[in-house]
C-alpha positions as protocol buffer text, in pm:
chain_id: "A"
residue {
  index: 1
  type: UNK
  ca { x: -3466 y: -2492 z: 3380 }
}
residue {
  index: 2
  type: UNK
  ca { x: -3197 y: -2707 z: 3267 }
}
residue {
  index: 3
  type: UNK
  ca { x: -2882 y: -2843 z: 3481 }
}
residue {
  index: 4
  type: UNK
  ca { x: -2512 y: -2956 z: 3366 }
}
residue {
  index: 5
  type: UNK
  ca { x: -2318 y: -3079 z: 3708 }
}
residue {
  index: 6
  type: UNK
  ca { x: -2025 y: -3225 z: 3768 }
}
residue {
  index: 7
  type: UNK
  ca { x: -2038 y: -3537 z: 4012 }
}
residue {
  index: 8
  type: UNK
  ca { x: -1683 y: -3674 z: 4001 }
}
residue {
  index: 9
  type: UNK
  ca { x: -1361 y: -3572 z: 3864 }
}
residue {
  index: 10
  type: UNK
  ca { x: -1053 y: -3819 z: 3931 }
}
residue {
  index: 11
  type: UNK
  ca { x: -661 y: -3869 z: 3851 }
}
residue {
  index: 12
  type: UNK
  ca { x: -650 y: -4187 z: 3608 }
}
residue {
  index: 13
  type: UNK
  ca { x: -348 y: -4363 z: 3536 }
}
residue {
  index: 14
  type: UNK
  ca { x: -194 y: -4094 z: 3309 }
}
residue {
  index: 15
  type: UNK
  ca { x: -205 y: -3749 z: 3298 }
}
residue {
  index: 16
  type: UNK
  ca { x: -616 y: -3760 z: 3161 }
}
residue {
  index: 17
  type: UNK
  ca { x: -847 y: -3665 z: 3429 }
}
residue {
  index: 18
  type: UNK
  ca { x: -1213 y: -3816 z: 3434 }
}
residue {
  index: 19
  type: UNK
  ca { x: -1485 y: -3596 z: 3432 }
}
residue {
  index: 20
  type: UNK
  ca { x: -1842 y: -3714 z: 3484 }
}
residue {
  index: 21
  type: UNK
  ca { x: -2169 y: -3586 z: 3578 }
}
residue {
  index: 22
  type: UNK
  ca { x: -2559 y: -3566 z: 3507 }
}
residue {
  index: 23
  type: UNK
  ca { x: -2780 y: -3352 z: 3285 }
}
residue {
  index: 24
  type: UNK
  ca { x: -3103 y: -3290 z: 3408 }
}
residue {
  index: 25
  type: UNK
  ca { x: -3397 y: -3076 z: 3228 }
}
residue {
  index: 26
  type: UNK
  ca { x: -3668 y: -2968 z: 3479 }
}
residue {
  index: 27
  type: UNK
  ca { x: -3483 y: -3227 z: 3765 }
}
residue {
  index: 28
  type: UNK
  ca { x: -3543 y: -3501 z: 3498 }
}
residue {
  index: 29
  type: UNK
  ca { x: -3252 y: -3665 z: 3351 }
}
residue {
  index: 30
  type: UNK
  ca { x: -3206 y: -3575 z: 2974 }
}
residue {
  index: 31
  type: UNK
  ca { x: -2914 y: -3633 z: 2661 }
}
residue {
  index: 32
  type: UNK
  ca { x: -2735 y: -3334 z: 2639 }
}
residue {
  index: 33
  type: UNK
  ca { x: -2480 y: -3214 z: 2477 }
}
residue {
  index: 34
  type: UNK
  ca { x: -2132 y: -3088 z: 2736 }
}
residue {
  index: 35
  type: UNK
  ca { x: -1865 y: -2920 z: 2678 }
}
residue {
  index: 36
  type: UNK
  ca { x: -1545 y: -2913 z: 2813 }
}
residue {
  index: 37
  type: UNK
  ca { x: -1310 y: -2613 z: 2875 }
}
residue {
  index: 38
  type: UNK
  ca { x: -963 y: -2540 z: 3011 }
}
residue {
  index: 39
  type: UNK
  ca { x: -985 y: -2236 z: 3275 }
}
residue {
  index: 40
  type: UNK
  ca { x: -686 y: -2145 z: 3193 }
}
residue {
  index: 41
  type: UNK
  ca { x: -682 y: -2175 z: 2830 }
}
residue {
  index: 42
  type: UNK
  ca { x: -996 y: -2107 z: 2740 }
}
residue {
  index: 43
  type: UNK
  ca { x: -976 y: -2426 z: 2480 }
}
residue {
  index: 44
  type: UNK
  ca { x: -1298 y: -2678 z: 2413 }
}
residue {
  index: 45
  type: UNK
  ca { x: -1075 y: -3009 z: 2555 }
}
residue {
  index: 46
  type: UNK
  ca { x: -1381 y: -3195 z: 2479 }
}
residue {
  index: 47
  type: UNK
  ca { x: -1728 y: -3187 z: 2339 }
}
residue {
  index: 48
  type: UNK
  ca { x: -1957 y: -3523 z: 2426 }
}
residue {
  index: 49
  type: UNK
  ca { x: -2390 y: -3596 z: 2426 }
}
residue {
  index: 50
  type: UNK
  ca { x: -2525 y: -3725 z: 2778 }
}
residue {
  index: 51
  type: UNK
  ca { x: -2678 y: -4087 z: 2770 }
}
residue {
  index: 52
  type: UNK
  ca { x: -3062 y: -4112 z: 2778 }
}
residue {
  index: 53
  type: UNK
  ca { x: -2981 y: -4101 z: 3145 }
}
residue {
  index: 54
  type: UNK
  ca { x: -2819 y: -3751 z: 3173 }
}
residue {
  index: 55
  type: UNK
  ca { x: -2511 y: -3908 z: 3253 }
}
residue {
  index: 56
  type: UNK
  ca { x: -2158 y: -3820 z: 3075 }
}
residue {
  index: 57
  type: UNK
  ca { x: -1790 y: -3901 z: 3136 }
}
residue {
  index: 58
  type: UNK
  ca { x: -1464 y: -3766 z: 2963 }
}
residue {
  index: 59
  type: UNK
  ca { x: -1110 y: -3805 z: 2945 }
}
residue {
  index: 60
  type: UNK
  ca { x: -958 y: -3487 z: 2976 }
}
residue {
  index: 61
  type: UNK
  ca { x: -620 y: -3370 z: 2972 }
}
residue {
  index: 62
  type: UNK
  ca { x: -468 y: -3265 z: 3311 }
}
residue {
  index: 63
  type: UNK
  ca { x: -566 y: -2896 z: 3369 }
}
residue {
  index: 64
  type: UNK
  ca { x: -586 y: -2719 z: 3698 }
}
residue {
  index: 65
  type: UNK
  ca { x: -949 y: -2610 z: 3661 }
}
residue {
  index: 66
  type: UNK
  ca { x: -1211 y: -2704 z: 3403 }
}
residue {
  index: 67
  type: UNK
  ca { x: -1565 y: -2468 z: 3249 }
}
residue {
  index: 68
  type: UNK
  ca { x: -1807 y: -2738 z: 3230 }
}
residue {
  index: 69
  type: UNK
  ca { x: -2108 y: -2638 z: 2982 }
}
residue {
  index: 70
  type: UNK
  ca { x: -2438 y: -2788 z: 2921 }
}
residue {
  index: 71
  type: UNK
  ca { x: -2609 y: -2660 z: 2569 }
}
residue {
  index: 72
  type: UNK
  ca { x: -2965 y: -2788 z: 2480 }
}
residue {
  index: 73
  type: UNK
  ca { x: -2983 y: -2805 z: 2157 }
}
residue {
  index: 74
  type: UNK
  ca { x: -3317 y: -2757 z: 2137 }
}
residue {
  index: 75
  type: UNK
  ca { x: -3265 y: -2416 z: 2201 }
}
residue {
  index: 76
  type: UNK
  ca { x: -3556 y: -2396 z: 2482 }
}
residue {
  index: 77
  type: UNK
  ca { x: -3318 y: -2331 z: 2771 }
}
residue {
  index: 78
  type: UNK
  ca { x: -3016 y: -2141 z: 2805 }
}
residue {
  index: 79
  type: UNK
  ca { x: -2698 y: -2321 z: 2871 }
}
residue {
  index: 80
  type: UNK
  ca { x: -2588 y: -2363 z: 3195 }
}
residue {
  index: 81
  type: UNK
  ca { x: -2207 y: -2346 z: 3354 }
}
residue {
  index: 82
  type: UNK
  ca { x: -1982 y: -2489 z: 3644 }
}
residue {
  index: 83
  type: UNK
  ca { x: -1708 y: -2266 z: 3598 }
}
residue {
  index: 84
  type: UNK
  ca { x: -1405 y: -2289 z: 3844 }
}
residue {
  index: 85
  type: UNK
  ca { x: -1461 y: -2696 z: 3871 }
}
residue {
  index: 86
  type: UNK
  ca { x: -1102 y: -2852 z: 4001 }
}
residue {
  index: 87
  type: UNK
  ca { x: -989 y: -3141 z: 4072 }
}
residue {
  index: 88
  type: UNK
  ca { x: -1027 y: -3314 z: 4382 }
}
């Protein structure tokens, strides 16, 4: 089974917000590639690859709630979502 989360999402200076997390693969930290959605829109904000670590971070612009997507490219697992993710 393969995991996108979310870990952190802050306020930075302007109106971006941070969003970073892990991908995992099986509970093992993998590169994957995330996507980033408005809730409200429905618009990709932002499409990055994980490290070699799992780990990702974007700046996004301010929304109220985000779709976070994992996609293995490899096409042996599904994708995986955290819809509804707001920030804190």
């Amino acid at each position: 089974m393969f995991f996108a989360h979310v870990n952190l999402i802050k306020e930075s200076t302007s109106k971006l917000k941070v969003i970073a997390g892990r991908t995992l693969e099986m509970g093992v930290p993998k590169s994957k590639l995330v996507r980033i959605f408005s809730r409200s829109s429905g618009a990709l904000l932002k499409q990055i690859k994980s490290d070699s670590n799992g780990h990702y971070k974007a700046y996004v612009p301010y929304d109220s709630a985000y779709l976070i997507v994992g996609v293995d490219q490899n096409k042996i697992f599904n994708a995986t979502a955290q819809d509804n993710v707001v920030p804190k």
